[in-house]
C-alpha positions as CSV (number, residue, x, y, z in Angstrom):
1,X,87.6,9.5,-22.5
2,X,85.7,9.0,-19.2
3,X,86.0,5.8,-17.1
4,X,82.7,3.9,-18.4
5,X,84.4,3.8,-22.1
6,X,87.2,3.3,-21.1
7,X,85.6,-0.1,-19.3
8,X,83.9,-0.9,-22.3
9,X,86.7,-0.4,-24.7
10,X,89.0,-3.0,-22.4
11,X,86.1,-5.3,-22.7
12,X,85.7,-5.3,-26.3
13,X,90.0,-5.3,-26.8
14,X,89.8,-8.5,-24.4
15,X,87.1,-10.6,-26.6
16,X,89.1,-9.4,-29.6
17,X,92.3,-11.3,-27.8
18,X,94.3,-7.4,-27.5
19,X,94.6,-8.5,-23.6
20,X,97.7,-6.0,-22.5
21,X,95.7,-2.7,-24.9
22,X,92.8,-3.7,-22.3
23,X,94.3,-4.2,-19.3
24,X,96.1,-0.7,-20.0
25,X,92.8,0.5,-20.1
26,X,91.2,-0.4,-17.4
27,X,94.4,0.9,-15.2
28,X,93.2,4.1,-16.1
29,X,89.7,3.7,-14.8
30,X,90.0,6.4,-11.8
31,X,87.0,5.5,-10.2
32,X,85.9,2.4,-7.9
33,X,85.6,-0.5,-10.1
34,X,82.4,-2.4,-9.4
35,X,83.2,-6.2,-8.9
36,X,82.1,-7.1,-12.7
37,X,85.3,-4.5,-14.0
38,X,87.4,-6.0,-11.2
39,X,86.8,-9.8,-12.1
40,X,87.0,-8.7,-15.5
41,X,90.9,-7.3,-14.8
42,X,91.5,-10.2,-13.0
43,X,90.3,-13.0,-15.8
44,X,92.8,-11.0,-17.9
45,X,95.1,-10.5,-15.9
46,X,95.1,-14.3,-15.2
47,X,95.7,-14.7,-19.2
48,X,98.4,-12.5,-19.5
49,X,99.9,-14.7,-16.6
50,X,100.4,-11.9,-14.3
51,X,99.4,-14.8,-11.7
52,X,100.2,-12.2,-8.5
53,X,98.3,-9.8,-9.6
54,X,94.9,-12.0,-10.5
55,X,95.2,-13.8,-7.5
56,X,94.9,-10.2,-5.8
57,X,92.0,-9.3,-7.9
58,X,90.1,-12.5,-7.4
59,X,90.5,-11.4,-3.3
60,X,89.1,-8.2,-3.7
61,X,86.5,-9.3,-5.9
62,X,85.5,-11.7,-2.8
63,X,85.8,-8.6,-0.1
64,X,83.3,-6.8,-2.4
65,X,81.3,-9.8,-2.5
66,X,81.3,-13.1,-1.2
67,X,79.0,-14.8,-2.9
68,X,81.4,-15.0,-6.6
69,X,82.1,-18.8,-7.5
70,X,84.0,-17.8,-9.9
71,X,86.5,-15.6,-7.3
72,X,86.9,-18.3,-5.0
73,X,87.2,-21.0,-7.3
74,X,90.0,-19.2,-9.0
75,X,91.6,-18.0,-6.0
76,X,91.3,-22.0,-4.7
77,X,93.2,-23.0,-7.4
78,X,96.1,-20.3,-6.6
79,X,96.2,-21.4,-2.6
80,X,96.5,-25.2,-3.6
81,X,99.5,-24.3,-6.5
82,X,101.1,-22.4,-3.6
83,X,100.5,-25.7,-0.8
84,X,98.1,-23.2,1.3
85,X,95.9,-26.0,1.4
86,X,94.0,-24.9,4.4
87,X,93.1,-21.3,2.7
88,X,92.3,-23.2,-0.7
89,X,89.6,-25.4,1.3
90,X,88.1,-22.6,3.3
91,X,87.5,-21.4,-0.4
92,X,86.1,-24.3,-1.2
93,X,83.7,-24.4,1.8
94,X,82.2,-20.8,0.6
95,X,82.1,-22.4,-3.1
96,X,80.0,-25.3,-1.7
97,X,78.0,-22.7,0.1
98,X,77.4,-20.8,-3.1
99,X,76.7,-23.6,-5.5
100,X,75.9,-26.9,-3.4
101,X,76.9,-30.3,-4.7
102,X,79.0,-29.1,-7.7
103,X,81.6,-31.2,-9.8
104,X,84.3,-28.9,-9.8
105,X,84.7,-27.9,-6.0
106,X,84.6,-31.7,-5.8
107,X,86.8,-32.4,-8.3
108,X,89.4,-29.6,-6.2
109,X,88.6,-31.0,-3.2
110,X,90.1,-34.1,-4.1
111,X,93.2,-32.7,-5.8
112,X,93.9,-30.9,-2.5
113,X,93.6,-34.2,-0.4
C-alpha cells in the first residue's frame, strides 16, 4: 500500500464515521503531507478530541500556508479556550485578512472581548 491510498482510504474511513481506522492510516503516510492531508488529520483529530494534537496540525497547516480560514479559525478557537487571547486575535486579524467582513471572526471577536 503506497502513501496516496493510504490517504484516500483514511478519507473515505472518516466520511464513513471509522475516525481512529483513518487516523491510523494517515500516520503511516511516510511522505510530506500536502496541507489538504494535514487539515484533513487535524479535522479528525479534532473529532476524536485529541484537542493537543489538532491544535498542532491546524499550526502547521498555517506554516505551509497562511492563507487557510479554516486553520486559523480553528486554532483561534483553541488560543481563546486556553485565555491566549492575544494569539487568538492575531488569528483573527489574518482570518479578516483572508475573508474580509465575515460573521464568524466577528462573532469570535466578540467572545474574546
Amino acid at each position: 500500500e503506497n502513501d496516496q491510498s493510504r490517504i484516500k482510504k483514511a478519507i473515505c474511513l472518516a466520511q464513513i464515521g471509522s475516525l481512529q481506522d483513518a487516523i491510523n492510516s494517515l500516520e503511516l503516510v511516510k511522505t510530506n503531507k500536502s496541507v489538504n492531508e494535514l487539515l484533513t488529520e487535524a479535522v479528525i483529530n479534532e473529532q476524536l478530541n485529541n484537542h493537543q494534537k489538532a491544535f498542532n496540525l491546524y499550526s502547521r497547516c498555517i506554516g505551509i500556508d497562511n492563507n487557510i480560514y479554516l486553520a486559523y479559525k480553528k486554532r483561534s478557537i483553541y488560543l481563546g479556550e486556553l485565555k491566549r487571547y492575544k494569539e487568538a486575535f492575531d488569528d483573527l486579524d489574518q482570518m479578516e485578512k483572508i475573508k474580509p467582513q465575515n460573521n464568524i471572526t466577528n462573532k469570535l471577536r466578540g467572545i474574546y472581548y
